[in-house]
TIVO-2410 file (N, C-alpha, C; in nm, 3 decimals):
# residues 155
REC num residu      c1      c2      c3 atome chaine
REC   1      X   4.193  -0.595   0.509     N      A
REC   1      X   4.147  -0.476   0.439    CA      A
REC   1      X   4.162  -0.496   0.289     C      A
REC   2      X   4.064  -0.451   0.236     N      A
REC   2      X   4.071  -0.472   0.084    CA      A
REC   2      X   4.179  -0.361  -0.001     C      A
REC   3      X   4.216  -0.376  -0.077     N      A
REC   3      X   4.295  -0.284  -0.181    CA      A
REC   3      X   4.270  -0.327  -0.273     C      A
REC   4      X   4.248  -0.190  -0.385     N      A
REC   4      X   4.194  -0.159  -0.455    CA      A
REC   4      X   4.293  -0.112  -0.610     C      A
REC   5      X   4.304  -0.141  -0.704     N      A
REC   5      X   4.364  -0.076  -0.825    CA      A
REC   5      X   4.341   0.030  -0.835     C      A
REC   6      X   4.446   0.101  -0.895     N      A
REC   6      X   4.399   0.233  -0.890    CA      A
REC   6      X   4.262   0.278  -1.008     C      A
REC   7      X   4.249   0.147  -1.086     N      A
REC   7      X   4.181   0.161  -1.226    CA      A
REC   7      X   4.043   0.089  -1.133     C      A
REC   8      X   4.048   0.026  -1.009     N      A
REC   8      X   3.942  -0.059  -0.958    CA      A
REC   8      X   3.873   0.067  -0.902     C      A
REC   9      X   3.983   0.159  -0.811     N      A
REC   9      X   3.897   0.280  -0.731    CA      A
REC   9      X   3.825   0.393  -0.814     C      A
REC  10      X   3.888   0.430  -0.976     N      A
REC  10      X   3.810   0.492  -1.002    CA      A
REC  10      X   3.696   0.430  -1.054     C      A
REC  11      X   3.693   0.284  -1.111     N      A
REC  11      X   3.566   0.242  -1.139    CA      A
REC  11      X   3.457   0.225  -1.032     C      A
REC  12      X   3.443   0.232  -0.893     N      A
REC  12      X   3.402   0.258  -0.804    CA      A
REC  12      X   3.351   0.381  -0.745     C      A
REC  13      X   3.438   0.519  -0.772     N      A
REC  13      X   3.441   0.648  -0.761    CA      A
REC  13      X   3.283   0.667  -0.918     C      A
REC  14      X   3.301   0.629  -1.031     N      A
REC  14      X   3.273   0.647  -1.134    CA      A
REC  14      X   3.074   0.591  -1.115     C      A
REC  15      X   3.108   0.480  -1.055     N      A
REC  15      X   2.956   0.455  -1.023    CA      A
REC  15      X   2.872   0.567  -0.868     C      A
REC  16      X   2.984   0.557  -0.796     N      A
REC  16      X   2.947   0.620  -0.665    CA      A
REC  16      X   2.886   0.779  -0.749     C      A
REC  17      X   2.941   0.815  -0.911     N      A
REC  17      X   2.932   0.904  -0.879    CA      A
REC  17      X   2.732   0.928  -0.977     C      A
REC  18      X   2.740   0.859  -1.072     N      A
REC  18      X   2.654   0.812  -1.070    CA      A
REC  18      X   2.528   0.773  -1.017     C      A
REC  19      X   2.579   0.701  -0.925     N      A
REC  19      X   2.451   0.710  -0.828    CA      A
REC  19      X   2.397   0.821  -0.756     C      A
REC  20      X   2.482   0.930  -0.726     N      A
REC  20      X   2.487   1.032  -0.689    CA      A
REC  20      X   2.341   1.135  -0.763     C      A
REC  21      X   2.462   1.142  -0.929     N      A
REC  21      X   2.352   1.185  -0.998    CA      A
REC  21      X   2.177   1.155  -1.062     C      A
REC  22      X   2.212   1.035  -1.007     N      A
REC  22      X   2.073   0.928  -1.034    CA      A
REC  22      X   1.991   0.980  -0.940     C      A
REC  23      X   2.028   1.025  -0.801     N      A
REC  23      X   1.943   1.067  -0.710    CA      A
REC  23      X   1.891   1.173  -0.707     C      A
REC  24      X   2.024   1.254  -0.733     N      A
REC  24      X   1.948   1.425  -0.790    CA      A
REC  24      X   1.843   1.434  -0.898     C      A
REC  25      X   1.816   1.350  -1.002     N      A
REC  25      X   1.755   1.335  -1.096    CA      A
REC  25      X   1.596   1.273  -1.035     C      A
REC  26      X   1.569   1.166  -0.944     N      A
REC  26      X   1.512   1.085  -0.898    CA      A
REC  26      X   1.408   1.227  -0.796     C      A
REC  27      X   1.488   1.291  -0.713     N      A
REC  27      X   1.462   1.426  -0.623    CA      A
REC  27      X   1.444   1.513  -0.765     C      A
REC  28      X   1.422   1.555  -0.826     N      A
REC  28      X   1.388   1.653  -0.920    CA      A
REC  28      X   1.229   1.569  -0.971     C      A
REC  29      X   1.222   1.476  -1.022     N      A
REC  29      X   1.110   1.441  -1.078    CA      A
REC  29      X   1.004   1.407  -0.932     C      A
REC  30      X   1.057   1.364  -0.803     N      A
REC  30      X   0.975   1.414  -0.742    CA      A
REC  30      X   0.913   1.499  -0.697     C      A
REC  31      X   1.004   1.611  -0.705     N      A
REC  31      X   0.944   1.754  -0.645    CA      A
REC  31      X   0.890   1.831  -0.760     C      A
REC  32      X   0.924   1.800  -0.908     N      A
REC  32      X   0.817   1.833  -1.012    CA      A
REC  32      X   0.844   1.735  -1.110     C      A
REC  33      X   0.713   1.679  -1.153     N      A
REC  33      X   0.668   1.536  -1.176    CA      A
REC  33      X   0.673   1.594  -1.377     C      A
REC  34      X   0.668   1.699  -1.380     N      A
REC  34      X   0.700   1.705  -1.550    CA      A
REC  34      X   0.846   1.664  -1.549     C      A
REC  35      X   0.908   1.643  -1.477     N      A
REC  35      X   1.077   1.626  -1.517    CA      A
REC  35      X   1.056   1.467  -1.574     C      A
REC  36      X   0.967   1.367  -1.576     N      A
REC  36      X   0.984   1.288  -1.577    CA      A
REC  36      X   0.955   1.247  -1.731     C      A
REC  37      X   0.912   1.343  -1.801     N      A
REC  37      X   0.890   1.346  -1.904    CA      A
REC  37      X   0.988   1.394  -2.017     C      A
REC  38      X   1.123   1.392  -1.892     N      A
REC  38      X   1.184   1.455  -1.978    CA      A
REC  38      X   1.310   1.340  -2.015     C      A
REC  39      X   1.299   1.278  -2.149     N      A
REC  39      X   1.395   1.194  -2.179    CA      A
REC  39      X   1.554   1.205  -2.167     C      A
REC  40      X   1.584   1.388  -2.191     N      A
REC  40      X   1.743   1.413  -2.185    CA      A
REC  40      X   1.763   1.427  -2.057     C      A
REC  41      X   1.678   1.440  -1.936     N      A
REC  41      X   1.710   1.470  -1.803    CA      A
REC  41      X   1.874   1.372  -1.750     C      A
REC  42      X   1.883   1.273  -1.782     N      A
REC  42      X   1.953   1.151  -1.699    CA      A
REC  42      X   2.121   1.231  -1.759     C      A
REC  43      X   2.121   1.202  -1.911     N      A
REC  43      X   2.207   1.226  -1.994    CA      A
REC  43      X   2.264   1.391  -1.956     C      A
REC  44      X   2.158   1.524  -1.976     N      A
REC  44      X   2.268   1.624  -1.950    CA      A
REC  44      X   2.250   1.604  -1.760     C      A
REC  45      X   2.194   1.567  -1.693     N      A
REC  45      X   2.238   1.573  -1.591    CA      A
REC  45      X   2.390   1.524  -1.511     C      A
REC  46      X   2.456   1.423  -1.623     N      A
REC  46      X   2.589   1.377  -1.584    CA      A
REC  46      X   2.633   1.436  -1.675     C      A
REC  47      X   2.594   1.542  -1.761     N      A
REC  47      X   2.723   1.599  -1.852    CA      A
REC  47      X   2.745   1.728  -1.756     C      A
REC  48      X   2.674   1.730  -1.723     N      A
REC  48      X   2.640   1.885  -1.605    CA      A
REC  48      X   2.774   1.812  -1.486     C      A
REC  49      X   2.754   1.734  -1.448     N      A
REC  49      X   2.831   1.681  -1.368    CA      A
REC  49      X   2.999   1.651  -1.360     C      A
REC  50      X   2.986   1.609  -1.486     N      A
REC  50      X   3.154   1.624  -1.586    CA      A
REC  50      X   3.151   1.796  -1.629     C      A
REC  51      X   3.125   1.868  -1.603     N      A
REC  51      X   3.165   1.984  -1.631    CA      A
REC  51      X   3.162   2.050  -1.549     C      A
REC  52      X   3.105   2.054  -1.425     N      A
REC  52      X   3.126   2.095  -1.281    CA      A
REC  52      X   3.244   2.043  -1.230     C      A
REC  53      X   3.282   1.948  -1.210     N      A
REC  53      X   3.421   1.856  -1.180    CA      A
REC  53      X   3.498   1.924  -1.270     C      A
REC  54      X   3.527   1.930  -1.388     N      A
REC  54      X   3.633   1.971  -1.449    CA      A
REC  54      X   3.657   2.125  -1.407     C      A
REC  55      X   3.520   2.210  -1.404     N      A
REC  55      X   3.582   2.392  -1.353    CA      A
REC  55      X   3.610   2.396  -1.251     C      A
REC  56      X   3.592   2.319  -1.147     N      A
REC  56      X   3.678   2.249  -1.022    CA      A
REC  56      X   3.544   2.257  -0.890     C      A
REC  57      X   3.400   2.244  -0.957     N      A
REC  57      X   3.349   2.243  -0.855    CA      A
REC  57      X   3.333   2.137  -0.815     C      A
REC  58      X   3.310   2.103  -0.623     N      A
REC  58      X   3.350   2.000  -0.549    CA      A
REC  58      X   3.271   1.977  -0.423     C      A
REC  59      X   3.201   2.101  -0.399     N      A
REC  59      X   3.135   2.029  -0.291    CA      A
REC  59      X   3.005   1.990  -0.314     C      A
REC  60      X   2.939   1.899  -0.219     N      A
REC  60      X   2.811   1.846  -0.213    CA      A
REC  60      X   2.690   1.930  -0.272     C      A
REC  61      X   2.702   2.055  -0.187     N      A
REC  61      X   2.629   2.190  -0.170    CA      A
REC  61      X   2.594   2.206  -0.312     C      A
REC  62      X   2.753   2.276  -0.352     N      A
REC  62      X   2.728   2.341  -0.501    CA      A
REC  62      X   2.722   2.262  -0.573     C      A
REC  63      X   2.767   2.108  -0.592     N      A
REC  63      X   2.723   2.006  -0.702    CA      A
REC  63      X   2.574   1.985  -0.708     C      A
REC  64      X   2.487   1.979  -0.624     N      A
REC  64      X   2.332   1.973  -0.593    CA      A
REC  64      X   2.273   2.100  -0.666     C      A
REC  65      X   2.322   2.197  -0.634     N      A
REC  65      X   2.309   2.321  -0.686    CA      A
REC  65      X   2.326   2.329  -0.850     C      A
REC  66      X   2.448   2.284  -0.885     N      A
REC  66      X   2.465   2.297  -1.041    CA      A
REC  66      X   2.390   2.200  -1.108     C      A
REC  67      X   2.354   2.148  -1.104     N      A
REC  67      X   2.268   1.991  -1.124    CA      A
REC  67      X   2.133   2.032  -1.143     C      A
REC  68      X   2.068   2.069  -1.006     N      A
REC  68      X   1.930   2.142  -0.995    CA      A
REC  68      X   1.931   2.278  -1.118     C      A
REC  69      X   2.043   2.316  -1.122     N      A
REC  69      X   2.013   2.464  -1.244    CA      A
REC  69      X   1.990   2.372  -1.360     C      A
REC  70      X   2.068   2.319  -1.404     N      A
REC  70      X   2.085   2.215  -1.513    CA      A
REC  70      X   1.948   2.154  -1.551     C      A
REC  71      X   1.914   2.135  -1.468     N      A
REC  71      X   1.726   2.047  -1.511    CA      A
REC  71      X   1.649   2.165  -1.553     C      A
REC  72      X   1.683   2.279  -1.492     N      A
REC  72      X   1.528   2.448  -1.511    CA      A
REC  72      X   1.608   2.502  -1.620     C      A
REC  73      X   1.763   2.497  -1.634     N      A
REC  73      X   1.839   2.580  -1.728    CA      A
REC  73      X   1.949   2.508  -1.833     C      A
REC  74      X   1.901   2.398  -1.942     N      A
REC  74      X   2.002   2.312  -2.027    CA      A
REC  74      X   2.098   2.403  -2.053     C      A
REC  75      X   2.206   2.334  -2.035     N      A
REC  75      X   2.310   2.399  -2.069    CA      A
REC  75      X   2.387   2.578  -2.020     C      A
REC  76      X   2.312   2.570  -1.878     N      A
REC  76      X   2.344   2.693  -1.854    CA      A
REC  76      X   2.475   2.743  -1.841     C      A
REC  77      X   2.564   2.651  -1.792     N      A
REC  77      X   2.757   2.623  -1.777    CA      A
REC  77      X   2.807   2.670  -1.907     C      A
REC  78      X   2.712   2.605  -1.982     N      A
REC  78      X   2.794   2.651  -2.138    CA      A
REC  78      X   2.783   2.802  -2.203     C      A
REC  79      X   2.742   2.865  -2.173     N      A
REC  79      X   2.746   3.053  -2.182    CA      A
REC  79      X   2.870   3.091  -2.149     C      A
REC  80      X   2.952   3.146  -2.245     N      A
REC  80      X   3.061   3.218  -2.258    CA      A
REC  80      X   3.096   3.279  -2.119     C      A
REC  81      X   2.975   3.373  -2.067     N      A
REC  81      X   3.009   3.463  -1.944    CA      A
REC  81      X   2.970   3.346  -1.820     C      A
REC  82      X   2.888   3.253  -1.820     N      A
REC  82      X   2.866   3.196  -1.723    CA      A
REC  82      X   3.012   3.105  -1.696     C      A
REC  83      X   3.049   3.044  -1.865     N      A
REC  83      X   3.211   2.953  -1.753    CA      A
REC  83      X   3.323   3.030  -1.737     C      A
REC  84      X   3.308   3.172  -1.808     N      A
REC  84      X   3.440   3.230  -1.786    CA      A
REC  84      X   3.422   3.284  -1.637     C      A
REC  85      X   3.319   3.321  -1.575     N      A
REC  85      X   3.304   3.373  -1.435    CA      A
REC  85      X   3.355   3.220  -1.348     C      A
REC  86      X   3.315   3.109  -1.356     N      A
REC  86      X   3.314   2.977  -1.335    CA      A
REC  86      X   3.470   3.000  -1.335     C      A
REC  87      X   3.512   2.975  -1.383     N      A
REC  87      X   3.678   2.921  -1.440    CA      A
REC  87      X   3.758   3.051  -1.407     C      A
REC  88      X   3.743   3.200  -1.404     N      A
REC  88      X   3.820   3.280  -1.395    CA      A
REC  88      X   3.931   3.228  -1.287     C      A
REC  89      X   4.053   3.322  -1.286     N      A
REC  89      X   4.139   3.272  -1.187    CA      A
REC  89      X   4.122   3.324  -1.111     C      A
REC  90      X   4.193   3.322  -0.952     N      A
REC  90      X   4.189   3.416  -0.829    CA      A
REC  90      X   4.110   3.367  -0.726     C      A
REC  91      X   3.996   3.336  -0.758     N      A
REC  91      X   3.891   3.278  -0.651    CA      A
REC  91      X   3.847   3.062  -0.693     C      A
REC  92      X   3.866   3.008  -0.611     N      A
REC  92      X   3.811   2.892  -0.624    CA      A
REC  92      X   3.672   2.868  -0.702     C      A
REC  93      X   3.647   2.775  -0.830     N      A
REC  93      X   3.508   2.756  -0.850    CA      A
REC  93      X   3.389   2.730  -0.771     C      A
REC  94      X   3.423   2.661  -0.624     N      A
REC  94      X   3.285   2.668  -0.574    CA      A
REC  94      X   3.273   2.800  -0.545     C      A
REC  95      X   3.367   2.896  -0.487     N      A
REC  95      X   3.345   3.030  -0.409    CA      A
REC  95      X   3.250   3.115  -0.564     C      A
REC  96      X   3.339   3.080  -0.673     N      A
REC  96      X   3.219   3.184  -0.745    CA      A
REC  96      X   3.103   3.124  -0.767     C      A
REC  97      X   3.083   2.990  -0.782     N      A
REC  97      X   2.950   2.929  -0.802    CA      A
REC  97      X   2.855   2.976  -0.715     C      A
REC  98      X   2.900   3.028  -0.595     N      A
REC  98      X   2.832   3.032  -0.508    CA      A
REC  98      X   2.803   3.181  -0.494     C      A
REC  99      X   2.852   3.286  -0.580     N      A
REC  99      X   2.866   3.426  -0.552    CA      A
REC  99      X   2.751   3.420  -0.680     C      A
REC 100      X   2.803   3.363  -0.725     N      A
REC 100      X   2.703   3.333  -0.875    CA      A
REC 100      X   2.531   3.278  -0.822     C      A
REC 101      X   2.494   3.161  -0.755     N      A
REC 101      X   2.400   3.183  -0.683    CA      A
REC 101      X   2.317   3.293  -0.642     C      A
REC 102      X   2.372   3.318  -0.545     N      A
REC 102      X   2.324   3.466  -0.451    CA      A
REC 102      X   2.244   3.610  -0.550     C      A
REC 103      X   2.356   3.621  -0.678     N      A
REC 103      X   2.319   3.725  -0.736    CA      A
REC 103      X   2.179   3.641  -0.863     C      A
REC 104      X   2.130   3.515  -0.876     N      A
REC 104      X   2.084   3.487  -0.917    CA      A
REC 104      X   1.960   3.491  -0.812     C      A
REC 105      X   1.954   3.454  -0.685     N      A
REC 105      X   1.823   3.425  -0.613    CA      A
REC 105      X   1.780   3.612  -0.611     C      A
REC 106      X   1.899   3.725  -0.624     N      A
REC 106      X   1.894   3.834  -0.574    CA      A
REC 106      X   1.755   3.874  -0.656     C      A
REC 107      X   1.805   3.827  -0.773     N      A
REC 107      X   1.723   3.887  -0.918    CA      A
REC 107      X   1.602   3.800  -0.852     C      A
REC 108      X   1.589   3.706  -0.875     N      A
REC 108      X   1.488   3.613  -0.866    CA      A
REC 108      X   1.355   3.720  -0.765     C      A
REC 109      X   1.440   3.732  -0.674     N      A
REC 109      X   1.358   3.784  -0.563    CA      A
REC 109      X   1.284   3.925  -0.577     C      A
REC 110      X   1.378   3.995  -0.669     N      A
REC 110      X   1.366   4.127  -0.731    CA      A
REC 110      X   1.345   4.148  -0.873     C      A
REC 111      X   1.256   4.072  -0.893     N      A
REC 111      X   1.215   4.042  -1.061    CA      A
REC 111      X   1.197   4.202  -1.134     C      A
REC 112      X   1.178   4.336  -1.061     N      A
REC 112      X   1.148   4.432  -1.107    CA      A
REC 112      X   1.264   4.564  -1.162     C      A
REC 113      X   1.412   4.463  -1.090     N      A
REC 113      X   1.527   4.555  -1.115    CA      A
REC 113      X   1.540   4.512  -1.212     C      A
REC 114      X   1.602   4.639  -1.337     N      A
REC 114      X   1.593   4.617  -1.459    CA      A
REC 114      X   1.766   4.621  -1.482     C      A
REC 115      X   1.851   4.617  -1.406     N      A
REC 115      X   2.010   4.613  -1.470    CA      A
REC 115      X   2.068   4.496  -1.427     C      A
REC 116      X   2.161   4.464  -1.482     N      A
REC 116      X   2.300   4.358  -1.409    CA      A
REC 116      X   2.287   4.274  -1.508     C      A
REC 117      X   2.297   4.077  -1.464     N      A
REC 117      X   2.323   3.985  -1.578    CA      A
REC 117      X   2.237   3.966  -1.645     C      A
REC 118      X   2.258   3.871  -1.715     N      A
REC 118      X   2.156   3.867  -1.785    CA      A
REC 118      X   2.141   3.665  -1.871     C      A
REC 119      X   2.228   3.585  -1.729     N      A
REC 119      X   2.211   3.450  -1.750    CA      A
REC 119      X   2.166   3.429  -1.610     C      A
REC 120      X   2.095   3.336  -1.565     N      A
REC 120      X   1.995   3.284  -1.475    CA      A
REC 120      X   2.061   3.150  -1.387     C      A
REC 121      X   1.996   3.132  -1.286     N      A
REC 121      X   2.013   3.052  -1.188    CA      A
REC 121      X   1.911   3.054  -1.083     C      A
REC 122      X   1.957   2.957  -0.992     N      A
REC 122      X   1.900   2.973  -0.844    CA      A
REC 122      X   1.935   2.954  -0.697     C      A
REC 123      X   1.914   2.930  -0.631     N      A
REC 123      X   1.954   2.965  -0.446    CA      A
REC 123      X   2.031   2.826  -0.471     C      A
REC 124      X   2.065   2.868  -0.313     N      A
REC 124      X   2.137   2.735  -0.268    CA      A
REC 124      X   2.060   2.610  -0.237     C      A
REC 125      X   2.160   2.543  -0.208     N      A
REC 125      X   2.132   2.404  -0.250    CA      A
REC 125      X   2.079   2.310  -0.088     C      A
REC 126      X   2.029   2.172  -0.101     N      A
REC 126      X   2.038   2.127   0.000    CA      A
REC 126      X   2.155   2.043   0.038     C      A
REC 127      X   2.163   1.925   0.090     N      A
REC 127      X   2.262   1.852   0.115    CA      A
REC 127      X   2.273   1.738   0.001     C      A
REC 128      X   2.380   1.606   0.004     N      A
REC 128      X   2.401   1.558  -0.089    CA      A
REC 128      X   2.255   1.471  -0.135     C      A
REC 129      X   2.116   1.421  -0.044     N      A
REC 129      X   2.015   1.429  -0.089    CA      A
REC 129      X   1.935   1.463  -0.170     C      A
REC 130      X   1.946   1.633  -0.186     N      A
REC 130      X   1.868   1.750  -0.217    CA      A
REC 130      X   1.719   1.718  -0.239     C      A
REC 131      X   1.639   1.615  -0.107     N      A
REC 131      X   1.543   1.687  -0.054    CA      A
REC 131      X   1.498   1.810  -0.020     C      A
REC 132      X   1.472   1.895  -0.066     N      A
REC 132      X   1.516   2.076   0.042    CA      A
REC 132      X   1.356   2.107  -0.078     C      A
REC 133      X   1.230   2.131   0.057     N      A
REC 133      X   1.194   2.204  -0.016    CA      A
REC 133      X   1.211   2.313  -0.043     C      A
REC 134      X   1.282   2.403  -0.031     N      A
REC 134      X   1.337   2.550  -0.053    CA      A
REC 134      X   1.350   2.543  -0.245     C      A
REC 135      X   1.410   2.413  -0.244     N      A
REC 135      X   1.444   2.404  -0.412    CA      A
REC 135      X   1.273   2.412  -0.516     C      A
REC 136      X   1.188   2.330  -0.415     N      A
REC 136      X   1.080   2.378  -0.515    CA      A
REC 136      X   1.011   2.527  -0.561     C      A
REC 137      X   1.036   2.603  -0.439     N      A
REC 137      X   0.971   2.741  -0.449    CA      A
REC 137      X   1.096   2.771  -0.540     C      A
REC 138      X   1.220   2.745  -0.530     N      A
REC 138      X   1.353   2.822  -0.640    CA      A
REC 138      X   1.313   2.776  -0.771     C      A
REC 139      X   1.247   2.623  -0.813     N      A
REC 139      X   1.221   2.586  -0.890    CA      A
REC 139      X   1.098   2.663  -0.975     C      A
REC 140      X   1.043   2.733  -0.896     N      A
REC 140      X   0.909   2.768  -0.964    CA      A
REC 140      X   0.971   2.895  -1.032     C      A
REC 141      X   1.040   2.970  -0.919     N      A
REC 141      X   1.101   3.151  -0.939    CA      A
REC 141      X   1.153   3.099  -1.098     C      A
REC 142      X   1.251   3.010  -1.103     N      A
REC 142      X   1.375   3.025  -1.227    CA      A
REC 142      X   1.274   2.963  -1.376     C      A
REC 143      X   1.158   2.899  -1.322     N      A
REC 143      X   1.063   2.862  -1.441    CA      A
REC 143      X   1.000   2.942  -1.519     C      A
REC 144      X   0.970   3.025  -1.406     N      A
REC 144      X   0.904   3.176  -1.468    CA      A
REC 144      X   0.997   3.306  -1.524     C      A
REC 145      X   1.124   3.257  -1.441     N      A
REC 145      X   1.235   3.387  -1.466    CA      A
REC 145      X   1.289   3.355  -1.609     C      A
REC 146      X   1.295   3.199  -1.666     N      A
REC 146      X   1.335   3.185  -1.814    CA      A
REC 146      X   1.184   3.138  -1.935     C      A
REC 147      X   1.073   3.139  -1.850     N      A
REC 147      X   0.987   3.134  -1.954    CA      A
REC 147      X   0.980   2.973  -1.982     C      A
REC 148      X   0.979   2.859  -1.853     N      A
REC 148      X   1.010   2.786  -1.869    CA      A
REC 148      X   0.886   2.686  -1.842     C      A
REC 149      X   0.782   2.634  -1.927     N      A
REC 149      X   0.632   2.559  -1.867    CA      A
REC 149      X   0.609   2.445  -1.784     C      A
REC 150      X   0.734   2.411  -1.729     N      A
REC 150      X   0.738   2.290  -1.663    CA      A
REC 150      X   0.742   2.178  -1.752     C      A
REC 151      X   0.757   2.168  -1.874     N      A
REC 151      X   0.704   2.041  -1.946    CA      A
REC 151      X   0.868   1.976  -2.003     C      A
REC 152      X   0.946   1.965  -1.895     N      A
REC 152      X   1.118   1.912  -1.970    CA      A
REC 152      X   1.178   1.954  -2.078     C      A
REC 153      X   1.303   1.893  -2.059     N      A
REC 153      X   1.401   1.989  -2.200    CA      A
REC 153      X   1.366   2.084  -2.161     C      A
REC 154      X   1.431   2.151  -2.313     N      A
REC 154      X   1.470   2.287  -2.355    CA      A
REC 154      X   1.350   2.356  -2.362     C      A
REC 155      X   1.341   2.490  -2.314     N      A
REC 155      X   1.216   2.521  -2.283    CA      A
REC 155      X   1.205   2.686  -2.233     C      A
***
């Protein structure tokens, strides 16, 4: 059996994770082909990634999920109310990421209620793949819900 340094496993962990994000990125420009035009896609997509890990999100689900917001919404983590809900204490970060979701597809779905937040997102996620077409129809809702033309970046 092989063993590993502890400096060998995270350089291993570090690409695994990588590749990870390479795929989510790879699944985004397939399911809409303007992403590919988008030069910062690669770059905030692993900063999205280092900042999900650090507010302690961890699973497959919601990492696919925060990733996919990240391509329709730059920098959406970084809103005052979005990481303090993220990071608050009491509840685990995936559990609010995921409460956070829900009230985002809610709106989405109900584009005509005029109260509540007022930072954006979308549904859940697929598996560590995120083939799911479910994400393209979410993809279209959150394009239109931020005024967003499909054409990459900031938008």
């Amino acid at each position: 059996m092989l063993e590993f340094s502890e400096q060998q496993a995270a350089a291993l962990a570090q690409i695994d994770a990588r590749g990870y994000v390479e795929q989510i990125r790879q699944d985004l420009v397939q399911e809409n082909p303007a992403f590919a035009d988008d030069g910062t896609l690669s770059v905030r997509l692993w900063h999205a990634y280092e900042a999900a890990r650090e507010m302690g999100i961890s699973t497959d689900e919601n990492m696919a999920a925060f990733l996919r917001l990240e391509a329709f919404s730059p920098g959406f983590y970084e809103k005052p109310a979005t990481r303090n809900w993220l990071t608050r204490p009491g509840r685990p970060a995936d559990a609010r990421f995921h409460d956070y979701l829900r009230v985002i597809r809610w709106h989405i779905e109900h584009p005509d209620w005029k109260g509540g937040l007022e930072h954006g997102g979308t549904g859940s996620a697929g598996g560590r793949g995120s083939g799911n077409g479910a994400w393209a129809a979410l993809g279209a809702s959150w394009s239109r819900l931020v005024g967003r033309d499909g054409g990459g970046g900031n938008g």
